[in-house]
Backbone bond lengths (Angstrom), bond angles and torsions (degrees), N, CA, C in turn:
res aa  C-N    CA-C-N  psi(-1)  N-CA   C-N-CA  omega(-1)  CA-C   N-CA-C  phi
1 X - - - 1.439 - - 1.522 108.74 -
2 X 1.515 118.82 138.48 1.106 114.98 -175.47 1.133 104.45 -85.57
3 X 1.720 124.04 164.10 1.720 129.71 171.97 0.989 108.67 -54.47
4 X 1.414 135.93 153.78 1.187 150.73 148.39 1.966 92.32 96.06
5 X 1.262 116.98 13.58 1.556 92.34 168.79 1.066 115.12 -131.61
6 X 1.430 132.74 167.91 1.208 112.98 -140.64 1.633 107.54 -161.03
7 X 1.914 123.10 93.08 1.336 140.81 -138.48 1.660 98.92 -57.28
8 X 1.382 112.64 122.39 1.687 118.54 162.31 1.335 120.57 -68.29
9 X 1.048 147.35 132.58 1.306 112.82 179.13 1.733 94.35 -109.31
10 X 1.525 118.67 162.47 1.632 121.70 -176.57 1.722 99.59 -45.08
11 X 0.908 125.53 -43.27 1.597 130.73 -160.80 1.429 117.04 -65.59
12 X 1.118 142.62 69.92 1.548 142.33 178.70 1.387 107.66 -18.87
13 X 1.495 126.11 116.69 1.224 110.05 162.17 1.904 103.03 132.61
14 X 1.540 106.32 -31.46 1.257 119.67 -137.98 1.435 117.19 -124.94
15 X 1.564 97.65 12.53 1.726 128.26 171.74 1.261 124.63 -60.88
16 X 1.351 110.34 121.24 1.759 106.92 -158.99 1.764 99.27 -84.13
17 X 1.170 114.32 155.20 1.316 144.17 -163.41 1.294 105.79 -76.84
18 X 1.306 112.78 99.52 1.640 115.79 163.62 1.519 142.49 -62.64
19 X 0.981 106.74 -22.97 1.492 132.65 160.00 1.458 130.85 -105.40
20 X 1.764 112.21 80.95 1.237 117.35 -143.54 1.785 73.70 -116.73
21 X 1.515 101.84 144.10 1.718 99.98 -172.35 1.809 112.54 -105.65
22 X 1.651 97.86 27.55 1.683 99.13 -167.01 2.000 85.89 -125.37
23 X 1.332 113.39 139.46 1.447 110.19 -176.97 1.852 117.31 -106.32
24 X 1.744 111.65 22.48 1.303 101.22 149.09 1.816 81.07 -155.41
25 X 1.130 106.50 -169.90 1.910 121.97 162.41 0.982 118.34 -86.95
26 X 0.966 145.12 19.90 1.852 152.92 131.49 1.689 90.14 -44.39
27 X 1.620 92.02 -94.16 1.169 126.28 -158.28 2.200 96.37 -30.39
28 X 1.212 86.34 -63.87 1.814 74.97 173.23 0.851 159.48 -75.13
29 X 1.722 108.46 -9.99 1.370 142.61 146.22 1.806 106.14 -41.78
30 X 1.280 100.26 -60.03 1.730 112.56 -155.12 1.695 90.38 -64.29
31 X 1.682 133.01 -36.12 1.022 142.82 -159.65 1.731 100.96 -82.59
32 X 1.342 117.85 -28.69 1.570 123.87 -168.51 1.620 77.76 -85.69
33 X 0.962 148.79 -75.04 1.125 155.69 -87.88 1.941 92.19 -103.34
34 X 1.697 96.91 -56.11 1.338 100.53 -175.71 2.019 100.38 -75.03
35 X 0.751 92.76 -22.75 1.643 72.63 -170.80 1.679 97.62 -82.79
36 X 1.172 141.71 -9.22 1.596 142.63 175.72 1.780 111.89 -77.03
37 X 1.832 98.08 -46.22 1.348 95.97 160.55 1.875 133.84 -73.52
38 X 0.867 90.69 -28.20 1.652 92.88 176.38 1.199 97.58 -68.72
39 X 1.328 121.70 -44.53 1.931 111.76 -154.46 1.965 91.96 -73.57
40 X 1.783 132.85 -48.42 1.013 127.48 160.74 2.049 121.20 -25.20
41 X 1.470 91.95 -68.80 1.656 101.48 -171.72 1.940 103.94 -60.56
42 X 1.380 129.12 -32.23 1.330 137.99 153.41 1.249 106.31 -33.29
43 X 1.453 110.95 -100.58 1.386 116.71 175.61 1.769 129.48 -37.36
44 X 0.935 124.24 -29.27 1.243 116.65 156.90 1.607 132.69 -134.49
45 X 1.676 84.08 55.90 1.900 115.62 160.38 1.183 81.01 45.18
46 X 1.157 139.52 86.51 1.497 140.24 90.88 1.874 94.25 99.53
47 X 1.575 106.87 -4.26 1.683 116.95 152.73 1.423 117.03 -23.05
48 X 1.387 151.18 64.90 1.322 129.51 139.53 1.375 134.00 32.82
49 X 1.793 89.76 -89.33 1.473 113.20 -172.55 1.196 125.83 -91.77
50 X 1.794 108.99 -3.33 1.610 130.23 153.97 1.853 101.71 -56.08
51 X 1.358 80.92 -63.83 1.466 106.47 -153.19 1.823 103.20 -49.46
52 X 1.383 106.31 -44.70 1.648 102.35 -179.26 1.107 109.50 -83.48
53 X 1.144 135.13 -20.24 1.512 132.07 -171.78 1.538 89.45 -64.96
54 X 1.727 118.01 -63.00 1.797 113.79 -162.69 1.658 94.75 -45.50
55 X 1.071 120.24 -59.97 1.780 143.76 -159.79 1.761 72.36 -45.43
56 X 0.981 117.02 -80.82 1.875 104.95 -155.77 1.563 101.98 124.95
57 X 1.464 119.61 28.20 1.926 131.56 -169.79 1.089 72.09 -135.86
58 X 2.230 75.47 175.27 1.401 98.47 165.60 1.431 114.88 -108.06
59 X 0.990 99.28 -137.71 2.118 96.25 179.26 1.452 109.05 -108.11
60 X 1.128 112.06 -34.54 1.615 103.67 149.85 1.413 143.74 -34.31
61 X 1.589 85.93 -54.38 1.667 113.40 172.30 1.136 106.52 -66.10
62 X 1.088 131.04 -64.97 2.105 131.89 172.31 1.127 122.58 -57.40
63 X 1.473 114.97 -21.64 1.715 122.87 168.59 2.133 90.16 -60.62
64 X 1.504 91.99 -63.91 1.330 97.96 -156.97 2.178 108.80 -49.59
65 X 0.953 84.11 -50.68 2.105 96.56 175.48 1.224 108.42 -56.90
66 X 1.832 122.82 -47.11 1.936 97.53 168.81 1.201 101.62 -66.33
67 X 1.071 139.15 -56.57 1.733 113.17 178.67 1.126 142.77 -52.94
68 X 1.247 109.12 -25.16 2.065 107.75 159.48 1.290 100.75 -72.20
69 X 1.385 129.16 -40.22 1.669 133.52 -168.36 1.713 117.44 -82.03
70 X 1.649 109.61 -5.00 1.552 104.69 179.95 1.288 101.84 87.37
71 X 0.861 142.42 -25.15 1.700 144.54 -178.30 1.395 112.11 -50.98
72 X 1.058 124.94 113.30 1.774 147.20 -177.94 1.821 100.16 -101.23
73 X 0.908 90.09 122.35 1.766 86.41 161.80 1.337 130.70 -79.49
């Protein structure tokens, strides 16, 4: 695809975003990821086992993601 253009897809409505503010899919993954857990560990005061159950993990798994993500409880 050349610069500046930007894929329609048939579906009205459903056009992917040309101005994406993260410069590979790491970077925006790690950004979805931490802002889904904080808003979880927020909402249920800093709950763990609240917090992974909404997430769809376990507590292992969310132990392990604030720590790749910087996340302190």
């Amino acid at each position: 695809m050349a610069e500046g253009e930007s894929l329609t897809p048939q579906k009205p409505g459903n056009q992917v975003p040309v101005d994406i503010p993260f410069t590979n899919l790491k970077e925006a993954r790690e950004a979805v990821e931490r802002q889904m857990v904080l808003k979880a560990l927020l909402k249920h005061s800093g709950n763990i086992s609240h917090s992974a159950a909404e997430l769809g993990i376990s507590r292992p798994t969310l132990y392990q993601l604030m720590q790749k993500l910087g996340i302190r409880r």
